[in-house]
Structures are given as C-alpha cells and as structure tokens.
C-alpha positions in Angstrom: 41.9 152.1 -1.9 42.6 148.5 -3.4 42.7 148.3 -6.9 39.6 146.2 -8.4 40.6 143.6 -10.7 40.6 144.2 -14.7 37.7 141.4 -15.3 35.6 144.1 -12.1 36.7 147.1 -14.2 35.1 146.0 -17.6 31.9 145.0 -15.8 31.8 148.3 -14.3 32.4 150.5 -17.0 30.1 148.3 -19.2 27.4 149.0 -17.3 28.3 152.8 -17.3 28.3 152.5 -20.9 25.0 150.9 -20.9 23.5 153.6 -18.5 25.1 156.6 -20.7 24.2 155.0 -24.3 20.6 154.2 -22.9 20.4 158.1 -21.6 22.9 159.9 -24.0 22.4 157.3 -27.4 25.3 155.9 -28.6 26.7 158.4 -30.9 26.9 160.9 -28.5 28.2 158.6 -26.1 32.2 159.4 -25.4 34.9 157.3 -23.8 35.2 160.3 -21.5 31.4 160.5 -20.9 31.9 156.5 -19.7 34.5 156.9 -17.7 32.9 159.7 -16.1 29.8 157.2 -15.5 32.1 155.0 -13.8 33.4 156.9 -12.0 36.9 155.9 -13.0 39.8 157.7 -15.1 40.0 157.7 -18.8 43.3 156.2 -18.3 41.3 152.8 -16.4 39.5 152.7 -19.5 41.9 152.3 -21.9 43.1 149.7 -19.7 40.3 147.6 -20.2 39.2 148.2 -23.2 41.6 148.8 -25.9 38.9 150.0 -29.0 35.1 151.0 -29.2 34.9 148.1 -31.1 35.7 145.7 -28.0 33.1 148.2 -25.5 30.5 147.9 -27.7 30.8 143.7 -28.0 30.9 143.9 -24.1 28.0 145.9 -23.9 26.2 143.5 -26.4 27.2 140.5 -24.7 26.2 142.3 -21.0 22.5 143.4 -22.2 21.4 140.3 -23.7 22.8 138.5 -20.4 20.6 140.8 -18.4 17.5 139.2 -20.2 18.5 135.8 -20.6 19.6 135.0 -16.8 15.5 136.2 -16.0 14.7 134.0 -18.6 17.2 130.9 -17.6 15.3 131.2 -13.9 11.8 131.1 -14.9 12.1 128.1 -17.7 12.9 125.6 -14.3 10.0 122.7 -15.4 6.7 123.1 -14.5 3.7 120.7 -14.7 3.2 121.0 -18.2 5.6 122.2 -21.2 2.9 125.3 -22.0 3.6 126.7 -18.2 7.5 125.7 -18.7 7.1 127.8 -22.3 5.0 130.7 -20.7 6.9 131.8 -17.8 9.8 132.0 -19.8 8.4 134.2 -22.2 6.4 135.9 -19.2 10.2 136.5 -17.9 11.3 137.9 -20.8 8.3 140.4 -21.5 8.5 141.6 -17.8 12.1 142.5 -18.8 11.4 144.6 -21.7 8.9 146.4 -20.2 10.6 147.1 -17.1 13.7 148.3 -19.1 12.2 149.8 -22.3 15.7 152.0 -22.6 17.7 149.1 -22.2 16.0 147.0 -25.2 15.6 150.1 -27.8 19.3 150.4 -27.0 20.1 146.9 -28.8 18.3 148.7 -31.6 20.4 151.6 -31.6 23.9 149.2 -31.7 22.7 147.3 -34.7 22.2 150.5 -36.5 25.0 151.8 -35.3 27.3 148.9 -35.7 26.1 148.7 -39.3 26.8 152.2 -40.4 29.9 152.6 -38.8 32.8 151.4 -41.0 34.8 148.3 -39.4 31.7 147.6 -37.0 29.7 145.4 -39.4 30.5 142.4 -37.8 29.1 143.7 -34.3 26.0 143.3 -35.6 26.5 140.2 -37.0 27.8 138.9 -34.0 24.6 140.6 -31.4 22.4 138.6 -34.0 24.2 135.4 -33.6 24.6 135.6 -29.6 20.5 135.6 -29.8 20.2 132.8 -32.0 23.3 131.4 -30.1 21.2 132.0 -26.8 17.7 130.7 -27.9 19.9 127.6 -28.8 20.9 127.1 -25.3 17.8 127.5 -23.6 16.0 125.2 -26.2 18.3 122.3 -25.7 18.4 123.0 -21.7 14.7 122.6 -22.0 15.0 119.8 -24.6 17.0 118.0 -21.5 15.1 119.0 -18.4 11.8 117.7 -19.6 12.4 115.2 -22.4 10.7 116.2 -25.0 12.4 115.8 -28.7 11.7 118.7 -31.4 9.6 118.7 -34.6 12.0 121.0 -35.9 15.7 121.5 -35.6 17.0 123.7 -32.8 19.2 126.0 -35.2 15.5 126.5 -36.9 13.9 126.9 -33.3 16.3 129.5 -32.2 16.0 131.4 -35.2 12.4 131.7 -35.5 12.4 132.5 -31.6 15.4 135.2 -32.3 13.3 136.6 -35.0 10.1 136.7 -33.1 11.1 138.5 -30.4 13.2 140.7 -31.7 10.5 141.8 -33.8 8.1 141.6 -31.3 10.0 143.7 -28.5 10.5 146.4 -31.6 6.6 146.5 -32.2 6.1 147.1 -28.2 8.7 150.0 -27.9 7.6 151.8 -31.1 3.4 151.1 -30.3 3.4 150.7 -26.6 0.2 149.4 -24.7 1.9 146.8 -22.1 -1.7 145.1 -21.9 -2.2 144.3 -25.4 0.6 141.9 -25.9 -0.6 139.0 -23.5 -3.2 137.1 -26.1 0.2 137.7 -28.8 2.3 136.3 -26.1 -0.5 133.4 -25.5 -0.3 132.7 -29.4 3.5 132.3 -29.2 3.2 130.2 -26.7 0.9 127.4 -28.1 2.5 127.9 -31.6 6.5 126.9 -29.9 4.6 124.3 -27.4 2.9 123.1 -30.9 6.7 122.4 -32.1 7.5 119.5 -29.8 6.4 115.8 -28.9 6.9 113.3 -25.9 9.8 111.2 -26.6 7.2 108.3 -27.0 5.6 109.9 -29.9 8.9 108.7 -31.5 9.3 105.7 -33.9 
C-alpha cells in the first residue's frame, strides 16, 4: 500500500479526532481511541502529531475551516449588500444546524483548553482564529463590492465573533431551528447598517 504523505495523515486523523471528540467528548477522547478512528497505528500518530496540544490546535483550526469555506462561497456579491450579508450568514446557520455536534464541540475545547494546565493559550488562539476569520471575510467583502466601513474591521470582526458565537450557543442549548430567522434578519440589517457607498465619503 503507498504510504500517504504526513500533511494527508494529519488531515486524516484530525478528522478522526473530530468524529471521536464530537461522539466520545474530549476528555474521554484517547490518542488510541483516534488512531483507531483513523484507522491508522498509534505509532502514525505520533508521527504527526508530536503533543495533544498540537491535535487539539489542528482540530480548532480544521472545524472553523469547515464553516468558513460555506461561508467564503455564499458571500460571492449579490445585487445588493443585504443579499451579499444574508446568504453568508444563511451559510453559516445551515452549517450549525446541520452539524450541531460539530459546533458544541468548539464549546467543549474552550472549556477544555482552559482548565487543562498548559492549554490556556488554545483557547486564546480558537478565539483569535474567529476574529482573525471574520477579519478576512469583512475586507474580502470590503474589496468585492466597494463599500468602506463605519467602523473599523478589528471592531467588525469582533462584534461578529461575539455574535455568533453567542448566538450558535443559544441555538444548541434552546433549539427551535425556525425561531432564529427574524434574529438572523436583525443581524443582518444591523451589519448592513455598518457600511456606506464609497461616495458617501468626504
């Protein structure tokens, strides 16, 4: 059988870890129990990763990926700014409700990371990758339909970062998929609020 590369192992076993944190939860989650997910030999493992510490930033990283790419695809421009806006936060809900496990799991690595001595700065880290993220996209957007900000990206991305990460944690706990769209229309005319046309500038 060929050998698959080390950058093709991590992906693998990160989504084995993924799969078994989301089932198992993360403290009860074993390098063994991954490597069994994958497939793979514990020995592969240690290959790839060389600390739970490094798994757990891969998994980070690969999870909020998984939501931003759907996200990244459905902010193309659209006739208006609101639409543009809307589908990408249509994108993102559709995610979260689709993979509910996936989404408490980022949860679950916060706490974790927090309470486990030496992990601190994992969650750190996952909360600057989604300000980091919301960043991106804002200044994609910024570019694609020329539009300049009434507020500073870095305060953009954090009070989207915020939003939905307290939003998505109100859905999982309460539930009721069909009582967030008039919240999500809110949101949307709030951040749509936030910008002008480029000719509005002096």
């Amino acid at each position: 059988m060929a050998r698959k590369p080390s950058a093709e192992r991590r992906r693998q076993l990160t989504e084995a870890a993924i799969r078994a944190m989301t089932r198992d939860g993360v403290p009860r989650t074993t390098t063994r129990s991954i490597a069994a997910e994958a497939g793979v030999s514990l020995s592969v493992f240690h290959y790839c990763f060389d600390s739970k510490q490094a798994l757990i930033e891969s998994v980070i990283e690969t999870i909020t990926g998984h939501s931003v790419t759907v996200v990244r695809e459905a902010i193309r421009p659209r006739a208006t700014l609101r639409e543009t806006v809307a589908a990408g936060f249509r994108a993102y809900w559709d995610h979260v409700s689709a993979h509910p496990g996936e989404h408490m799991l980022t949860y679950e690595l916060t706490q974790y990371a927090l309470r486990q001595p030496g992990f601190e700065h994992l969650a750190r880290r996952q909360y600057e990758l989604y300000f980091e993220t919301y960043a991106e996209l804002v200044e994609q957007l910024s570019r694609d339909m020329d539009f300049v900000l009434r507020v500073p990206v870095p305060v953009l991305a954090r009070y989207l970062a915020a939003m939905t990460d307290g939003l998505t944690l109100n859905f999982l706990v309460l539930g009721d998929d069909s009582a967030w769209a008039d919240i999500l229309d809110t949101i949307t005319d709030h951040v749509a609020g936030l910008v002008r046309d480029t000719d509005e500038v002096v």
